[in-house]
Biopython code that builds the backbone (N, CA, C, O; Angstrom):
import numpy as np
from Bio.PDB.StructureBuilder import StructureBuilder

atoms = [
    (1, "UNK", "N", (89.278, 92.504, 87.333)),
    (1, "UNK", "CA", (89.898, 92.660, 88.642)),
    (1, "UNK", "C", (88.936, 93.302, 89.643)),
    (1, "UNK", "O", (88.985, 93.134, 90.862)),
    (2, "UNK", "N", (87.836, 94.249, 88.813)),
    (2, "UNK", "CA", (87.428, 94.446, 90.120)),
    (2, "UNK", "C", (86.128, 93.661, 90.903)),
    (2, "UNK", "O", (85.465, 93.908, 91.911)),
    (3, "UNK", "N", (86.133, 92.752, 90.045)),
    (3, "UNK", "CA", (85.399, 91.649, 91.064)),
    (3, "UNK", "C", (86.032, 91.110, 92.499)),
    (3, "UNK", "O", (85.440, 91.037, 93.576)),
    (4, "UNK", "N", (87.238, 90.797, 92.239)),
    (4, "UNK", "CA", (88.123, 90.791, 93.051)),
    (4, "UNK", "C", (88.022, 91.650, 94.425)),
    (4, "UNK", "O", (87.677, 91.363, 95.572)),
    (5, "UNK", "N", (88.413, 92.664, 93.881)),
    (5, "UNK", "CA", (88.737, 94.012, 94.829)),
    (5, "UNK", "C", (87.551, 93.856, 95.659)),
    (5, "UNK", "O", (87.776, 93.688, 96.858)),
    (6, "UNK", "N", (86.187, 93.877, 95.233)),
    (6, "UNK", "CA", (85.040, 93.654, 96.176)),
    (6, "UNK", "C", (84.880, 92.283, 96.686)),
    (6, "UNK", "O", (83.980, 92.154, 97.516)),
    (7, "UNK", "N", (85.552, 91.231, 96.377)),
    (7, "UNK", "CA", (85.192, 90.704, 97.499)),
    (7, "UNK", "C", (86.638, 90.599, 98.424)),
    (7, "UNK", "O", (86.617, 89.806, 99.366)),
    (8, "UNK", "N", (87.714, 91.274, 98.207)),
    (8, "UNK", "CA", (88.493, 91.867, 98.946)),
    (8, "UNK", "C", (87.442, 92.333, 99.926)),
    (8, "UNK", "O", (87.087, 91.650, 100.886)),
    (9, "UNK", "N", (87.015, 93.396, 99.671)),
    (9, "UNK", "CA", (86.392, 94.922, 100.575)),
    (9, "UNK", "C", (85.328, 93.798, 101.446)),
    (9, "UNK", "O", (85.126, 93.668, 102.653)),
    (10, "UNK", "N", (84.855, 93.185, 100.431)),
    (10, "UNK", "CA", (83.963, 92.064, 101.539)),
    (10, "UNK", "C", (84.479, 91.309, 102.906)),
    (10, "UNK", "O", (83.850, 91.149, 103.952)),
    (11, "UNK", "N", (85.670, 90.939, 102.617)),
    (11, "UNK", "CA", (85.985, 90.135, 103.444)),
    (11, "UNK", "C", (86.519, 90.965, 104.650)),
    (11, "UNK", "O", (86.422, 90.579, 105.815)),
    (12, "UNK", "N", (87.070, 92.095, 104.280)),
    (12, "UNK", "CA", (87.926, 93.103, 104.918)),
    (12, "UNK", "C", (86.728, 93.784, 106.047)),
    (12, "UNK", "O", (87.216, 94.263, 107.071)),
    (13, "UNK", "N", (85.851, 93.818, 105.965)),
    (13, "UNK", "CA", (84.606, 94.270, 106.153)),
    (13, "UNK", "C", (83.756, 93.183, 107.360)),
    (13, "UNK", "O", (82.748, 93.535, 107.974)),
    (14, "UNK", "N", (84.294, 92.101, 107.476)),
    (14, "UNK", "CA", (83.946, 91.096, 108.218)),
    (14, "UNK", "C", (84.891, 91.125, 109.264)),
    (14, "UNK", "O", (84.802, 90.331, 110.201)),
    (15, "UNK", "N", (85.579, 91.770, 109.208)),
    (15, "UNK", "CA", (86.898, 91.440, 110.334)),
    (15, "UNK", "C", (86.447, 92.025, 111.651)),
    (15, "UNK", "O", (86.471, 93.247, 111.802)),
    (16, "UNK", "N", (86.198, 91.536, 112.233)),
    (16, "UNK", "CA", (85.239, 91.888, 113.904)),
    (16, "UNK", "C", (86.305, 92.972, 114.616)),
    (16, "UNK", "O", (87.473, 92.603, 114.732)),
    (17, "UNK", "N", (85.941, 94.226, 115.065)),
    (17, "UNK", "CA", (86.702, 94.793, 115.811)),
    (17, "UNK", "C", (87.814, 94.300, 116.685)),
    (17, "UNK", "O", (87.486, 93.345, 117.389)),
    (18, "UNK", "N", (89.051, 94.717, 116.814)),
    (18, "UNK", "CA", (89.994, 93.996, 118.032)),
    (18, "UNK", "C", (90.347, 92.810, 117.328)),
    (18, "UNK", "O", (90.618, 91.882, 118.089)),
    (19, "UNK", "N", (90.466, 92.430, 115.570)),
    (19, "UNK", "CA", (91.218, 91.452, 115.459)),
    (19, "UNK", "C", (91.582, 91.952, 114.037)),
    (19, "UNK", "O", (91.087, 92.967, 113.549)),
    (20, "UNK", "N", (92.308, 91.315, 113.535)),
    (20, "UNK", "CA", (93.505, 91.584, 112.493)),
    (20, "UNK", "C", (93.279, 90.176, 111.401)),
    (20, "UNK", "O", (92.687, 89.163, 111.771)),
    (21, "UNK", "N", (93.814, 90.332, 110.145)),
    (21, "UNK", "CA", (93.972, 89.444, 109.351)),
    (21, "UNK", "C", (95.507, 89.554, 108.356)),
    (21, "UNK", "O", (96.102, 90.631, 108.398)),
    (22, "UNK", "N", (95.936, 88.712, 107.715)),
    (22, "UNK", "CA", (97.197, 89.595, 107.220)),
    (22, "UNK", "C", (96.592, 89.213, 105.768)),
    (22, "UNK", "O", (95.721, 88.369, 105.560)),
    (23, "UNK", "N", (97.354, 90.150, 104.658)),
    (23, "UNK", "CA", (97.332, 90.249, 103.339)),
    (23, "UNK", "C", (96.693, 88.850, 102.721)),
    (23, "UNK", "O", (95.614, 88.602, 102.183)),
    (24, "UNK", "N", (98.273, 87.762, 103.162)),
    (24, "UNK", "CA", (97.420, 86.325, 102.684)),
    (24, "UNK", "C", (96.231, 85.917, 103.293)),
    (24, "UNK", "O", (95.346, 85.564, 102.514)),
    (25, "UNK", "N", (96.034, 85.883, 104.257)),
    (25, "UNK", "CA", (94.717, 85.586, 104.894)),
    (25, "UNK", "C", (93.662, 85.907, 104.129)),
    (25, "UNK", "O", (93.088, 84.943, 103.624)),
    (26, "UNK", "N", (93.309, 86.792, 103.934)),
    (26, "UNK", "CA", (92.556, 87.599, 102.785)),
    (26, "UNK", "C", (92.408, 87.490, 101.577)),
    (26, "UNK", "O", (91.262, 87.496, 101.126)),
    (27, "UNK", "N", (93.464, 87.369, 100.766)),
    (27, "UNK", "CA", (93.836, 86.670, 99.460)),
    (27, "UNK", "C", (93.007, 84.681, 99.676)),
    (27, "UNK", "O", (92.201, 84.257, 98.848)),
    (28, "UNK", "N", (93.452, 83.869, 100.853)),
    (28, "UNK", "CA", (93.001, 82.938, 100.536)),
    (28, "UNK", "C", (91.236, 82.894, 100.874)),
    (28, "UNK", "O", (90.291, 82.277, 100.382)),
    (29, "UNK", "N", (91.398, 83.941, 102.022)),
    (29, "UNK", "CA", (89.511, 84.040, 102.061)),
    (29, "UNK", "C", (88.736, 84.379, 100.701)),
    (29, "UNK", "O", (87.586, 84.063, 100.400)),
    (30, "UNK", "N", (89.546, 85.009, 100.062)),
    (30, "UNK", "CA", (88.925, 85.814, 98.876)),
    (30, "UNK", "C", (88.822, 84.341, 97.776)),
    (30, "UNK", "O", (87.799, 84.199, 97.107)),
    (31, "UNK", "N", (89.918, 83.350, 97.683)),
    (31, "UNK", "CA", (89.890, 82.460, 96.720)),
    (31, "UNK", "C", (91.148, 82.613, 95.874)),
    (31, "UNK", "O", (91.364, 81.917, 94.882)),
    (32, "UNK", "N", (91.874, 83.456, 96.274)),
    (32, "UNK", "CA", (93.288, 83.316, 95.436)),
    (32, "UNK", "C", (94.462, 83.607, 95.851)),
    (32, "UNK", "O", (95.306, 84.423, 95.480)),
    (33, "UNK", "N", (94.398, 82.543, 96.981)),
    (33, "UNK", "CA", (95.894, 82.824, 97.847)),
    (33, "UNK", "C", (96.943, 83.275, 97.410)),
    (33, "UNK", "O", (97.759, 83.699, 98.229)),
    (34, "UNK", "N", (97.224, 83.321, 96.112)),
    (34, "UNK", "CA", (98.577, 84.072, 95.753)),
    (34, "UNK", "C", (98.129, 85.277, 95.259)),
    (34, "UNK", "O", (98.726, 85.756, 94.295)),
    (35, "UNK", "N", (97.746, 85.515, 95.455)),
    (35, "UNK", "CA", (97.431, 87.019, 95.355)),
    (35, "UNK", "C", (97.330, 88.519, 96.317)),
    (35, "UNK", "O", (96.809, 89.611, 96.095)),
    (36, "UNK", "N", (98.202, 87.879, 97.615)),
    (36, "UNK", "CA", (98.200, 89.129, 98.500)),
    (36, "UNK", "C", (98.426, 90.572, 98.133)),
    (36, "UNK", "O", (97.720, 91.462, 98.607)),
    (37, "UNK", "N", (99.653, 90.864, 97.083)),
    (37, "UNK", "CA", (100.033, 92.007, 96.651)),
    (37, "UNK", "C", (98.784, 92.560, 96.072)),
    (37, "UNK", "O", (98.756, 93.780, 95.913)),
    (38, "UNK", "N", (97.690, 91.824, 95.714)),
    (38, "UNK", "CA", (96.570, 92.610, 94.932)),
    (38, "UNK", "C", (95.602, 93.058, 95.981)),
    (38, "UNK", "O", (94.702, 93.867, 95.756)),
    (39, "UNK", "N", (95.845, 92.454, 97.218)),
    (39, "UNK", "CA", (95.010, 92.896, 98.186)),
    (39, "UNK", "C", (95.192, 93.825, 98.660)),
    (39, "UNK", "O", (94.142, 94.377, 98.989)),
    (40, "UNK", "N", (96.745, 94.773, 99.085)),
    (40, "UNK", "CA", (97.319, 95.679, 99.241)),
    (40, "UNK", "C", (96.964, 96.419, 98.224)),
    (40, "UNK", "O", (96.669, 97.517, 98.694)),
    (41, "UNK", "N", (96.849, 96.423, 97.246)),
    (41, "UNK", "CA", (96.770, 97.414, 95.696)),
    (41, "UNK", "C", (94.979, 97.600, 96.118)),
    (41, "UNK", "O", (94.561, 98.755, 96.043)),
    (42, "UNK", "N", (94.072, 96.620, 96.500)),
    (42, "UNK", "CA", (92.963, 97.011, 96.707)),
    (42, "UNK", "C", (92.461, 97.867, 98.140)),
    (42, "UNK", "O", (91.614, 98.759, 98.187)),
    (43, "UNK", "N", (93.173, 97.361, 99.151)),
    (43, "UNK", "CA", (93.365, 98.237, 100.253)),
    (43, "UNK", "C", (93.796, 99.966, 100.196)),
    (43, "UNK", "O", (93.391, 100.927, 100.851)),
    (44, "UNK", "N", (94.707, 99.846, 99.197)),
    (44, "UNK", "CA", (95.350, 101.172, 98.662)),
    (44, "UNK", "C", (94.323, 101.947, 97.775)),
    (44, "UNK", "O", (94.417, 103.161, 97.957)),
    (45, "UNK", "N", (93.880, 101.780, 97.351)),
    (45, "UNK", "CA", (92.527, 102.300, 96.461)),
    (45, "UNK", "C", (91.162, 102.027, 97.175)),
    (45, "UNK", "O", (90.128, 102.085, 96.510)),
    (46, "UNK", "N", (91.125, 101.722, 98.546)),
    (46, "UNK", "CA", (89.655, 101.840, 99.154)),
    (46, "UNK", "C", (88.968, 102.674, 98.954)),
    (46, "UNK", "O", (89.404, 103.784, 99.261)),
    (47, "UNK", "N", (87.700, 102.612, 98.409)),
    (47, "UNK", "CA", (87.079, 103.517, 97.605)),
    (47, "UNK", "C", (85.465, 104.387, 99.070)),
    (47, "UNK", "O", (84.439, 105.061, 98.974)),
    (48, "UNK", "N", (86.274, 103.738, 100.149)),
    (48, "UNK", "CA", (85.300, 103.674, 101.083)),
    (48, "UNK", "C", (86.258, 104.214, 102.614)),
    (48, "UNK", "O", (86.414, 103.389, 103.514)),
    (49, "UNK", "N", (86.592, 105.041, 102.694)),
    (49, "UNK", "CA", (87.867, 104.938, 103.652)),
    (49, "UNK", "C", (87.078, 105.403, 104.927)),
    (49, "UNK", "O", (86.270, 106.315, 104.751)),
    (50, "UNK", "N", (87.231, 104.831, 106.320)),
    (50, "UNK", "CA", (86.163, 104.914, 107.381)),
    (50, "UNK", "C", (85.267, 103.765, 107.194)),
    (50, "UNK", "O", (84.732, 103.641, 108.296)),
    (51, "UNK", "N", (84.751, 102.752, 106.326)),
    (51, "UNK", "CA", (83.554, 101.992, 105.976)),
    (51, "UNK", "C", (84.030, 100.790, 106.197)),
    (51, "UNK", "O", (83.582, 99.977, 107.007)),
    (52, "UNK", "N", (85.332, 100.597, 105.182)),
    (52, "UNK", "CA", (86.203, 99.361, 105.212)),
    (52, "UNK", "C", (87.278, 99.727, 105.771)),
    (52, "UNK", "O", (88.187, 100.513, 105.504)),
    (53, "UNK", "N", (86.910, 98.705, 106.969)),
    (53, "UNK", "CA", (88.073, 98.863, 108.275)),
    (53, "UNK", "C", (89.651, 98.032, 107.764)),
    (53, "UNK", "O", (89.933, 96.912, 108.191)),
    (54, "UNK", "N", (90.629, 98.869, 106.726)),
    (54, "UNK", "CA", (91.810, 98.332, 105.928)),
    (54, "UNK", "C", (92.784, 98.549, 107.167)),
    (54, "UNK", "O", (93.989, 98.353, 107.011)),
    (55, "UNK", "N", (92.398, 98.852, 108.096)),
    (55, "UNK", "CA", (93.870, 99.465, 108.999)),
    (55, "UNK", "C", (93.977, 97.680, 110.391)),
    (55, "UNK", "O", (94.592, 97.509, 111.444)),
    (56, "UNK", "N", (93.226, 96.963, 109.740)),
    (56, "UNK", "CA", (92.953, 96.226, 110.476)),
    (56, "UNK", "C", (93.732, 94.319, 109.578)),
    (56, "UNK", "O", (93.616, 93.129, 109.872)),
    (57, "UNK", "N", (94.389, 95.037, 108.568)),
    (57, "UNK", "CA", (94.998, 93.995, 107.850)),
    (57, "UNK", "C", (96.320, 94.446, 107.372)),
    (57, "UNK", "O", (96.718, 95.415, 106.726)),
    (58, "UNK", "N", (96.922, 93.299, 107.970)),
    (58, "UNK", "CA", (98.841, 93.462, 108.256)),
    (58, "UNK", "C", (99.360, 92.325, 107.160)),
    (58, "UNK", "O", (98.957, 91.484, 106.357)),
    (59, "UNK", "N", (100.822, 93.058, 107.852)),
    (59, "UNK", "CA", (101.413, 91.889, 107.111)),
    (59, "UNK", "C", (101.867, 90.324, 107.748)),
    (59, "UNK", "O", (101.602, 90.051, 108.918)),
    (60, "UNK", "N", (102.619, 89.283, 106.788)),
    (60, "UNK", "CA", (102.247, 88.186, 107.566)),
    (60, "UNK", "C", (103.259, 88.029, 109.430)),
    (60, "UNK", "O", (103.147, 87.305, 110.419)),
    (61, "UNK", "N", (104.007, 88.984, 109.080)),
    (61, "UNK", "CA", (104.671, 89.009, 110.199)),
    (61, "UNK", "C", (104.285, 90.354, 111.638)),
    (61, "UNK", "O", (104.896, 90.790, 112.613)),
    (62, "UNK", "N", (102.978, 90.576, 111.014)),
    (62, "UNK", "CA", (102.832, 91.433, 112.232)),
    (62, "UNK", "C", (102.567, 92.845, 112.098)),
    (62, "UNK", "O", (101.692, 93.615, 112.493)),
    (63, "UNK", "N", (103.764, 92.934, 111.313)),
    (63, "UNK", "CA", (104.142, 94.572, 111.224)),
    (63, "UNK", "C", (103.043, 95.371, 109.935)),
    (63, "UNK", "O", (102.443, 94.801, 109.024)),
    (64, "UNK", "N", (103.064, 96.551, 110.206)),
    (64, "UNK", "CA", (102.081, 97.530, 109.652)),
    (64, "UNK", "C", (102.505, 98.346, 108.411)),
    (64, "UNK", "O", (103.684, 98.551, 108.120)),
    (65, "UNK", "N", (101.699, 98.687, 107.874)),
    (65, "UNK", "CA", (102.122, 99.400, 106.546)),
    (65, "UNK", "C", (102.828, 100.199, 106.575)),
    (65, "UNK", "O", (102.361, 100.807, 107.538)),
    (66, "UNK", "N", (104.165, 101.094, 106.098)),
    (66, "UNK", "CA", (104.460, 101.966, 106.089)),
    (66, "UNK", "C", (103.558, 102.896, 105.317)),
    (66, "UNK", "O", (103.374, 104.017, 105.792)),
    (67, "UNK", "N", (103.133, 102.654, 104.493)),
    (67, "UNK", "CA", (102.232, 103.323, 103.247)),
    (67, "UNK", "C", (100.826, 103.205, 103.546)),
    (67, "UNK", "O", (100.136, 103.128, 102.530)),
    (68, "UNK", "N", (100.054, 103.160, 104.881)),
    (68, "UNK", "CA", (99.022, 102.960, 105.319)),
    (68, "UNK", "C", (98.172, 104.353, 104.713)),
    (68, "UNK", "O", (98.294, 105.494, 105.157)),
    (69, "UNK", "N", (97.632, 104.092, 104.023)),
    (69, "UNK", "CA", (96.244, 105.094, 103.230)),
    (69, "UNK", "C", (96.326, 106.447, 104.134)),
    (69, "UNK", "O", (96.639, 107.534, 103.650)),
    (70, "UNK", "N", (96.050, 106.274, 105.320)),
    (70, "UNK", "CA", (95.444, 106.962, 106.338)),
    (70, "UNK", "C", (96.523, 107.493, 107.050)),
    (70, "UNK", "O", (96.192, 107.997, 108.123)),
    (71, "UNK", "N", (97.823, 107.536, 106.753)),
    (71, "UNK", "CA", (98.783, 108.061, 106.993)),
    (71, "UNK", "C", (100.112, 107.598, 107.985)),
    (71, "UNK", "O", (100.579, 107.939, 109.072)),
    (72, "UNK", "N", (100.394, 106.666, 106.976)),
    (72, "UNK", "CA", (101.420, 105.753, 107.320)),
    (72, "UNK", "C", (100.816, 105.098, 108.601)),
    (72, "UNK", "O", (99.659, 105.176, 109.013)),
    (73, "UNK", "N", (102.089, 104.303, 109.233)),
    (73, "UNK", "CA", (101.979, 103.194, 110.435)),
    (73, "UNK", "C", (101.872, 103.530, 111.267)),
    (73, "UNK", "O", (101.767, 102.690, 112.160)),
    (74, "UNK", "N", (101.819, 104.829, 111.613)),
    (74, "UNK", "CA", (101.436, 105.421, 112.924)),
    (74, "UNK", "C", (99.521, 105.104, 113.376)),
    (74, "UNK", "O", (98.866, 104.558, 114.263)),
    (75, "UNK", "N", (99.301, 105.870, 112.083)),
    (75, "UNK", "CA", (97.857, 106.363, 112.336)),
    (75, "UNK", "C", (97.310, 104.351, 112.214)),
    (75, "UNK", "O", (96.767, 104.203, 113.309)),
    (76, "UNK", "N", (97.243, 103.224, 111.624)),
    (76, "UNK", "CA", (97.237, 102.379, 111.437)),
    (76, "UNK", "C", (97.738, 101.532, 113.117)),
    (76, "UNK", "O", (96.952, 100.745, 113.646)),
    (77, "UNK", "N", (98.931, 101.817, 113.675)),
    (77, "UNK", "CA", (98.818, 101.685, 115.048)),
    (77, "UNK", "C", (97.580, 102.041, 115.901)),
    (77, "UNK", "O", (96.574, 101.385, 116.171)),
    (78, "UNK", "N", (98.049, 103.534, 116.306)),
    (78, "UNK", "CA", (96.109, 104.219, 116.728)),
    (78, "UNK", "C", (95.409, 103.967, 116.389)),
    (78, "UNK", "O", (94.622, 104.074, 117.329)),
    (79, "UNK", "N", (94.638, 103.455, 115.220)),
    (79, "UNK", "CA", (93.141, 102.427, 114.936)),
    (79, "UNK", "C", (93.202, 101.633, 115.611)),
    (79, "UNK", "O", (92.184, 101.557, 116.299)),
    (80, "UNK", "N", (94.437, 100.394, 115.971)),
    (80, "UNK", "CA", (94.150, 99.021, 116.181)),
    (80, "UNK", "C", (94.329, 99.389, 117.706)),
    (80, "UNK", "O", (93.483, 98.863, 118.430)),
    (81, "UNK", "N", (95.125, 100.070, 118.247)),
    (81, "UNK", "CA", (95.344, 100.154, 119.549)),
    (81, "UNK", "C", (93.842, 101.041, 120.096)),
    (81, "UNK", "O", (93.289, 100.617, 121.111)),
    (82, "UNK", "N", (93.381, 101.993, 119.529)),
    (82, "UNK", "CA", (92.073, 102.355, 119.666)),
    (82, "UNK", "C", (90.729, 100.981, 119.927)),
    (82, "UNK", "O", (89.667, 101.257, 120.484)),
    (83, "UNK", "N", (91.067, 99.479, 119.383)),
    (83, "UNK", "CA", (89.949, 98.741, 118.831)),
    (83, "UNK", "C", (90.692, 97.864, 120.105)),
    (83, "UNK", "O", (89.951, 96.883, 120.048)),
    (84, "UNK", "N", (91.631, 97.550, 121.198)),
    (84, "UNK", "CA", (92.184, 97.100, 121.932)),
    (84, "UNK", "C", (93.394, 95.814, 121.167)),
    (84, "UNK", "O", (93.483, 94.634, 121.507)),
    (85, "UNK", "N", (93.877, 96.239, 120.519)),
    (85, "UNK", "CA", (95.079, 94.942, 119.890)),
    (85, "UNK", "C", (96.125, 95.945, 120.206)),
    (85, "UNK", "O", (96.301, 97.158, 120.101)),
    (86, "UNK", "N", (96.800, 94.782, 120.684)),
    (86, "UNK", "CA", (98.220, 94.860, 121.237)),
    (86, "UNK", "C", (99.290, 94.378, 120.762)),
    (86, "UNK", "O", (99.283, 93.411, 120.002)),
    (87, "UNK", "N", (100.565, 95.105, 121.219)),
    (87, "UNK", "CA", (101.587, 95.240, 119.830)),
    (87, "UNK", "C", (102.787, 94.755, 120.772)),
    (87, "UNK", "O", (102.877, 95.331, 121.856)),
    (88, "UNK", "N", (103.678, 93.800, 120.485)),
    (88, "UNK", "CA", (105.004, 92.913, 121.017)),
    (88, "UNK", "C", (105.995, 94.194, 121.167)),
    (88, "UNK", "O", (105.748, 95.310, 120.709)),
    (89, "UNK", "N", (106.728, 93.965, 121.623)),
    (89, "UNK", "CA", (108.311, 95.383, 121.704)),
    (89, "UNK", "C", (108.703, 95.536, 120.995)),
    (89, "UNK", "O", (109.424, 96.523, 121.144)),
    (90, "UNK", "N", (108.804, 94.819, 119.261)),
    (90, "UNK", "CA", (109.030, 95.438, 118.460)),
    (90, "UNK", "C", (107.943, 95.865, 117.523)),
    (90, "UNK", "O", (107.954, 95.786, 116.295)),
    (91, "UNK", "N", (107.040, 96.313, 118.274)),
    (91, "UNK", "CA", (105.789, 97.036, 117.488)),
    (91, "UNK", "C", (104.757, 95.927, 116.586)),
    (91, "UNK", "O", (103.871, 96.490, 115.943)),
    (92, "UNK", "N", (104.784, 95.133, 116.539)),
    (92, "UNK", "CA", (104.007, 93.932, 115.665)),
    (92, "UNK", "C", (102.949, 93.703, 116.320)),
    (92, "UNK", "O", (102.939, 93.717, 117.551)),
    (93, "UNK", "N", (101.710, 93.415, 115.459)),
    (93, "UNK", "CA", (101.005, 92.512, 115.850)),
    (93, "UNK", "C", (100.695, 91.576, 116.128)),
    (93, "UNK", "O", (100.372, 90.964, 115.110)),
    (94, "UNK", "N", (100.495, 90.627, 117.540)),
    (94, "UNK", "CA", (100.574, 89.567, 118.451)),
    (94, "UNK", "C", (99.619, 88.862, 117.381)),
    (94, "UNK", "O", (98.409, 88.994, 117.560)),
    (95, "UNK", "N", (100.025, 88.196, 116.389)),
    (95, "UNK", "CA", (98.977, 87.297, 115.630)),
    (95, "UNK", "C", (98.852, 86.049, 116.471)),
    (95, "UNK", "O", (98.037, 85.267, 115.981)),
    (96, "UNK", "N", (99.314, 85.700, 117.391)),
    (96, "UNK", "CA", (98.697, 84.529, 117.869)),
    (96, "UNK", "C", (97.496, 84.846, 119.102)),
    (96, "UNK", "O", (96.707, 84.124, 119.712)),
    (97, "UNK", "N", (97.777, 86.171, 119.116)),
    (97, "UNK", "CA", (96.556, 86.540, 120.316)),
    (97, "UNK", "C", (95.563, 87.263, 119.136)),
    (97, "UNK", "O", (94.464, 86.712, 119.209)),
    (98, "UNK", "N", (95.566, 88.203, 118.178)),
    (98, "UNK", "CA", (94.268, 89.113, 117.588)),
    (98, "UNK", "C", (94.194, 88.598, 116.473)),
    (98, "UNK", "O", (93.260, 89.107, 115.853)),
    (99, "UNK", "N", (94.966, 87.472, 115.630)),
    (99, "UNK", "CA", (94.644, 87.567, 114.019)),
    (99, "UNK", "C", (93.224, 86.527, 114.210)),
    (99, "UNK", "O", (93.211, 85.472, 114.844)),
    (100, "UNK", "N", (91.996, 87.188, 113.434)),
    (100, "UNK", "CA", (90.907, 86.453, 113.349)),
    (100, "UNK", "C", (91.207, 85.299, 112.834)),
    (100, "UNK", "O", (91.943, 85.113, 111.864)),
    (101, "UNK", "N", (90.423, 84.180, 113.721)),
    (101, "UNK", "CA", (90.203, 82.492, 113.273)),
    (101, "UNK", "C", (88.925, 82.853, 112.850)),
    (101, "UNK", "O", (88.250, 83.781, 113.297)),
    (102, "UNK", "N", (88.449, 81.592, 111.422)),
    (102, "UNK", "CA", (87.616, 81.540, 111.440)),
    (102, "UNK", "C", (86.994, 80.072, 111.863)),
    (102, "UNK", "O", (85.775, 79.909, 111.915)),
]
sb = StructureBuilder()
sb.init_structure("model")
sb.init_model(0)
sb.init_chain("A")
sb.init_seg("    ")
for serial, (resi, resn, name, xyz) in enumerate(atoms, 1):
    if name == "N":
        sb.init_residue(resn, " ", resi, " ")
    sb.init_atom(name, np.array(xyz, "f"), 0.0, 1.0, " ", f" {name:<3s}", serial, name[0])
structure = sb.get_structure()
């Protein structure tokens, strides 16, 4: 698994400031689209916290971790709103305006 996890951290690590990816996104960049929950389990154990920018990968609907490493969905808001991404009225992330295309 932890081949995995790094190229998790790899991909997570590519995500250009001011844009977002969600769990699956990541899972299929990585090569194993069903595998989002392991991406979260690798996000959750970032062994690099500050290095790998994890506050920058949501879920598929927008919304933010409650359980964000870095201290819940607040602090995970303030990163992305710090990096300029912007959040709909019910707090989500506008994936059709910030989730990275590749």
């Amino acid at each position: 698994m932890q081949g995995f996890f790094e190229r998790v951290y790899g991909v997570v690590m590519s995500i250009p400031r001011g844009k977002v990816l969600t769990y699956g996104d990541v899972a299929r960049m990585c090569g194993a689209p069903r595998m989002s929950r392991q991406v979260g389990w690798a996000l959750h154990v970032n062994p690099r916290p500050g290095v790998i920018p994890c506050h920058r990968v949501v879920f598929a609907d927008g919304s933010l971790s409650p359980a964000f490493a870095f201290g819940g969905e607040n602090a995970q808001r303030e990163l992305l709103a710090a990096e300029g991404v912007g959040f709909s009225g019910d707090l989500k992330v506008d994936l059709k305006k910030y989730r990275w295309v590749i």
